[in-house]
N, C-alpha and C positions, 0 to 999 in steps of 0.2 A: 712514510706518510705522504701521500699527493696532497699536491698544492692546490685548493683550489680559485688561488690566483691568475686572473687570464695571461696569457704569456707578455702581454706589452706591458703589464705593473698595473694598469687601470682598475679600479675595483669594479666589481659586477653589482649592477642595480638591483636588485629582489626583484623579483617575478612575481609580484601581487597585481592581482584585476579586480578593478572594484566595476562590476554593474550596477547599473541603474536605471530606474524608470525614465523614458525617454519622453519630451515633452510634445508639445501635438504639432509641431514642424517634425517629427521623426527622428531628429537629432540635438534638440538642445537639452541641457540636463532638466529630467520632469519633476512635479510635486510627490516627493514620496519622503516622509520625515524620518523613516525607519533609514534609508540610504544614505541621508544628509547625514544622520547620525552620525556611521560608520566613517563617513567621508572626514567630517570632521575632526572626528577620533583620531584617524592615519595621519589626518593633515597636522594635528596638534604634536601629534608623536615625530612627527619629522621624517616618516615612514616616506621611502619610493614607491609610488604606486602608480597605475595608467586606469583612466576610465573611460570605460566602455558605454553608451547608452542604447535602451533596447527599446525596439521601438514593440511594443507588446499587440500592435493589432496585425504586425507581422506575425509571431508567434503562431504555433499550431494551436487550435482551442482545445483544450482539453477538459474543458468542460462539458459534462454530459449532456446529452441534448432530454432526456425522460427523466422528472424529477426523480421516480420510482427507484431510478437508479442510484443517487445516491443515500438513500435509505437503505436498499436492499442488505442485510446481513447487519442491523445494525444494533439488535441486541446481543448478539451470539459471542462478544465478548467478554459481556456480563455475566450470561449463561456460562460463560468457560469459567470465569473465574470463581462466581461458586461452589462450581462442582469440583474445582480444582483445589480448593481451598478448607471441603469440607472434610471436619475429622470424624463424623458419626457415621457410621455405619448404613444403619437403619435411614439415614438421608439421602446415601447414593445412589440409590434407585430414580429416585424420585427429581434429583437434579442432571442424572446423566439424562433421562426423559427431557427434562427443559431443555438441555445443549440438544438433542437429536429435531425436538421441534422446533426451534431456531435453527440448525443447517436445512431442514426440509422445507422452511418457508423461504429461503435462499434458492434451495434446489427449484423449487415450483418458482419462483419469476426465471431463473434462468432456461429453466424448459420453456417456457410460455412465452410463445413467438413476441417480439415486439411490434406495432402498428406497422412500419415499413416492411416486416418479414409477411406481413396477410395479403395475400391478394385479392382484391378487392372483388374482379372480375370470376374468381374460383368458387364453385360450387361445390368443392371439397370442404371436407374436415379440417378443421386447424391443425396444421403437422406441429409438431415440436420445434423449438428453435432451433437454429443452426449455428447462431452466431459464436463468435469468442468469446467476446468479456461481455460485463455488467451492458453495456448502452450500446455495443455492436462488434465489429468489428476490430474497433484500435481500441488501446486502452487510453483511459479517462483519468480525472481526478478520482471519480468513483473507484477506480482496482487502485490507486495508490491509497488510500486510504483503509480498503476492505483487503487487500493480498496478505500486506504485513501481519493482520492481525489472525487471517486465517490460516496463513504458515504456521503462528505460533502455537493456535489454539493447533491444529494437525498433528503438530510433531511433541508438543507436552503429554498433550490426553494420551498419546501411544506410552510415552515415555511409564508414565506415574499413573495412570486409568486403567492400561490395557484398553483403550478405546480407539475406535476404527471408524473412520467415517463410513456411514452404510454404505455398500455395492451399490444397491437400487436408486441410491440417488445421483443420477444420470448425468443431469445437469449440471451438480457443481464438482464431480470427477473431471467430466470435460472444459471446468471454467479453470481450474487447477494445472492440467495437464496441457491447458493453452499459455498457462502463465509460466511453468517450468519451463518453456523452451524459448522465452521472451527475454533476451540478456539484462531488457533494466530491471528485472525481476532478479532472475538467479545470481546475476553478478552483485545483487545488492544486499542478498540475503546473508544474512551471520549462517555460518557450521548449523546443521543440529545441535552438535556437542554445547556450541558456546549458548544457544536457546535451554538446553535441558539443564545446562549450569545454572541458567539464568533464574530459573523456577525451583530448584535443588530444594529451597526453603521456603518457599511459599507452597509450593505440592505438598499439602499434610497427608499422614499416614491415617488409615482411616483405623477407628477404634469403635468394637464393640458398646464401651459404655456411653 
């Protein structure tokens, strides 16, 4: 068994970092009672720990710049889980129709250029959008919010539906296939296996009566 004593006999500190809201000199500790908490907590415990403060108008914004956007997709959860949930028969028609028009009103903003994709000066037709995710180009609060839940709705309805998202819809193939090759996405994602576990019981078996 290795020792994980450092070789001089010293004990080694814990490696805990507590962050925190940074105050408006950029570095003194800021108002945030949810940190104080935790701060508190370590400190009472007699816990080692080093803090950090962040100063947040450094930060990348990751908030969406088009309200639109974080709305977009945002019944389609709903929609998953009734249809995923229901055991009649004679109802699944009717509710895989709801989930297919909730992704299609997803797919139409994500085709639908945004303001800064029009050019103003163009006597052309509106092309289709180009961009990557929900509000442009980087991801946003908006795809952390809407990815996860569209992974899952993806890979159940396959599982326990036989359900496929349409071909035709264009836009949110390409919102998807921008997002599997983005590492905070795919590195963050559970298995499929461990998601189809996860529904194992909540996916009822549909019956006749």
């Amino acid at each position: 068994m290795t020792d994980p004593s450092p070789a001089n006999g010293e004990e080694k500190d814990p490696e805990i970092e507590l962050f925190v809201k940074a105050g408006v000199d950029g570095e003194s500790i800021g108002n945030c009672p949810f940190s104080q908490r935790l701060f508190m907590i370590l400190w009472l415990k007699g816990v080692v720990f080093n803090v950090t403060t962040v100063d947040l108008k450094r930060y990348p914004k990751l908030a969406a710049k088009h309200r639109e956007s974080n709305t977009a997709g945002i019944d389609i959860f709903s929609k998953f889980s009734a249809f995923i949930k229901n055991t009649k028969q004679q109802d699944n028609n009717s509710l895989e129709r709801g989930l297919t028009k909730a992704l299609k009103k997803l797919d139409d903003y994500l085709r639908n250029p945004l303001p800064e994709e029009i050019d103003a000066s163009s006597t052309e037709e509106e092309k289709a959008s180009k961009r990557t995710f929900l509000d442009g180009d980087e991801l946003t609060l908006a795809d952390c919010n809407l990815l996860p839940k569209l992974h899952v709705v993806k890979i159940v309805t396959k599982k326990y539906r036989n359900y496929e998202f349409p071909a035709e819809m264009t836009g949110l193939w390409r919102y998807l296939k921008n997002a599997y090759v983005r590492d905070e996405f795919i590195n963050t994602c559970a298995a499929d296996k461990e998601i189809e576990l996860a529904y194992a019981d909540v996916a009822k078996r549909l019956s006749k009566s």
